[in-house]
C-alpha positions as CSV (number, residue, x, y, z in Angstrom):
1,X,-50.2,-145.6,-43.9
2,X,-49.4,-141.9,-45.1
3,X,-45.6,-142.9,-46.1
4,X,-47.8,-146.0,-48.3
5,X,-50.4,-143.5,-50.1
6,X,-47.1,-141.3,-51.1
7,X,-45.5,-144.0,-52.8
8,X,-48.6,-144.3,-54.3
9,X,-48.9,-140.8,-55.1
10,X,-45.5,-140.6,-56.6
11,X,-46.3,-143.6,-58.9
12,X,-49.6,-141.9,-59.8
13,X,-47.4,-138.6,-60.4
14,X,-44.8,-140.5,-62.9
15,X,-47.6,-141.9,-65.1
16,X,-49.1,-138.4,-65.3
17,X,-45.3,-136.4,-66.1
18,X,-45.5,-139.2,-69.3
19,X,-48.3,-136.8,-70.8
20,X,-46.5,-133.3,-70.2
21,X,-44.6,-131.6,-72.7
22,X,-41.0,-132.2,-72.2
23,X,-40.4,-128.2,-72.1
24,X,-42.9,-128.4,-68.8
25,X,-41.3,-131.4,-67.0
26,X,-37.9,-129.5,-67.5
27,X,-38.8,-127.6,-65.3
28,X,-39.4,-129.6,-62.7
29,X,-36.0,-130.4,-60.7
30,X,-34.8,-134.4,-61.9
31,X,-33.6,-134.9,-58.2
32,X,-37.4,-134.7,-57.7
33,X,-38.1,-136.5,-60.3
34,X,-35.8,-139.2,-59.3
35,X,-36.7,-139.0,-55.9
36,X,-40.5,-140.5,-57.2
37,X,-38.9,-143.0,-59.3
38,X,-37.3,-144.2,-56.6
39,X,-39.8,-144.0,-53.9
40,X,-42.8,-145.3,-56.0
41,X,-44.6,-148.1,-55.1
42,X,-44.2,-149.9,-58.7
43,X,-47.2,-152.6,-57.6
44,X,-49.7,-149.3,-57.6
45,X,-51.9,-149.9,-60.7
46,X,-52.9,-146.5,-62.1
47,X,-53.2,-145.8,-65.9
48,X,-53.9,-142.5,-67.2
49,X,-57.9,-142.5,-68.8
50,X,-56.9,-140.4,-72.2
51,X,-60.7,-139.9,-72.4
52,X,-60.9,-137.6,-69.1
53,X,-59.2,-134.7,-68.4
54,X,-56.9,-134.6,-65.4
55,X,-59.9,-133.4,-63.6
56,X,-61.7,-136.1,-64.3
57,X,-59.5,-138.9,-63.9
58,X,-59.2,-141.0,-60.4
59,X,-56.5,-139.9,-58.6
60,X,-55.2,-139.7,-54.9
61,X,-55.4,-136.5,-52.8
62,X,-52.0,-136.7,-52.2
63,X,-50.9,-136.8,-55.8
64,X,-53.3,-133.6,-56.3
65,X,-51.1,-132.0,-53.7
66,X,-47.9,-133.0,-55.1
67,X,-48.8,-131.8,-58.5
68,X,-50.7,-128.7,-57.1
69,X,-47.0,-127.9,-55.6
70,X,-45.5,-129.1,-58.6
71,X,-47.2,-126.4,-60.3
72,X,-47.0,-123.8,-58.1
73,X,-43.3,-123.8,-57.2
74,X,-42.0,-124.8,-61.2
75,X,-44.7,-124.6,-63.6
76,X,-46.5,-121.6,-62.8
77,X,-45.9,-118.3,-64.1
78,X,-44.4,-115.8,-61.8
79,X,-47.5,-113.5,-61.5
80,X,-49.5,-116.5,-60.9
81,X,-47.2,-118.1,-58.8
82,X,-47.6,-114.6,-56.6
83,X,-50.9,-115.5,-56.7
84,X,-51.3,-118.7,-55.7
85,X,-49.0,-117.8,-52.5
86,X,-50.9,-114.9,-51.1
87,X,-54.1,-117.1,-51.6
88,X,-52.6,-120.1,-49.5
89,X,-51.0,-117.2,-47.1
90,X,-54.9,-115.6,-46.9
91,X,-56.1,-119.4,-46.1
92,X,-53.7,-120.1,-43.5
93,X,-53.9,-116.8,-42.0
94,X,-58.0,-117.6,-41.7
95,X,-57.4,-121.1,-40.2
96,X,-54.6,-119.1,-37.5
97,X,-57.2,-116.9,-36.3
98,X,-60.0,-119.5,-36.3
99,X,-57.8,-121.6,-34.1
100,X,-56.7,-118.6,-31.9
101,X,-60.7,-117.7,-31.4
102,X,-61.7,-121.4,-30.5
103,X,-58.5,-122.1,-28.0
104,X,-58.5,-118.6,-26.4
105,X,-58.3,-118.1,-23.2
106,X,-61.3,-116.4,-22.6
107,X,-63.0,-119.5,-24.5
108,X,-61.8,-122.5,-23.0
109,X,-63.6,-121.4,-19.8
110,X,-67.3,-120.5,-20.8
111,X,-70.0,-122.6,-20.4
């Protein structure tokens, strides 16, 4: 099911790339690109809503990550970029210790 919602997500991705500039998708690596054209499912229906924002419009959670990495890792400005890391660092480091509290030891064995 997963590998099925990223084909999905990578034809959902495509149709969205069609309304960047051309100076923002070059940017973005063209194996990676290719690597969507290639691995899209071409039966998904999806058409951009040029009404709605990219907000607004219907799309997968896993296109949202794609294009949130997208952005992060090419798009992004560097200070930003720097940003957007130590925030996913500070989330991840919160989820770490959550998990360590709930599975500790000392935990696992009260009442």
């Amino acid at each position: 099911m997963e590998k099925e919602n990223y084909e999905k997500a990578y034809k959902e991705v495509l149709e969205i790339l069609k309304y960047m500039p051309k100076q923002e998708i070059n940017k973005i690596p063209q194996n990676m690109i290719y690597i969507f054209y290639k691995r899209q499912n071409r039966e998904h229906k999806f058409e951009i809503d040029k009404s709605k924002s990219l907000q607004e419009q219907k799309i997968m959670s896993e296109t949202k990550a794609i294009l949130a990495n997208m952005y992060r890792d090419y798009l992004a400005a560097p200070n930003k970029r720097k940003a957007i890391i130590e925030k996913e660092n500070y989330e991840i480091a919160l989820e770490e210790e959550e998990k360590r509290k709930k599975y500790s030891v000392e935990n696992i064995f009260k009442k």
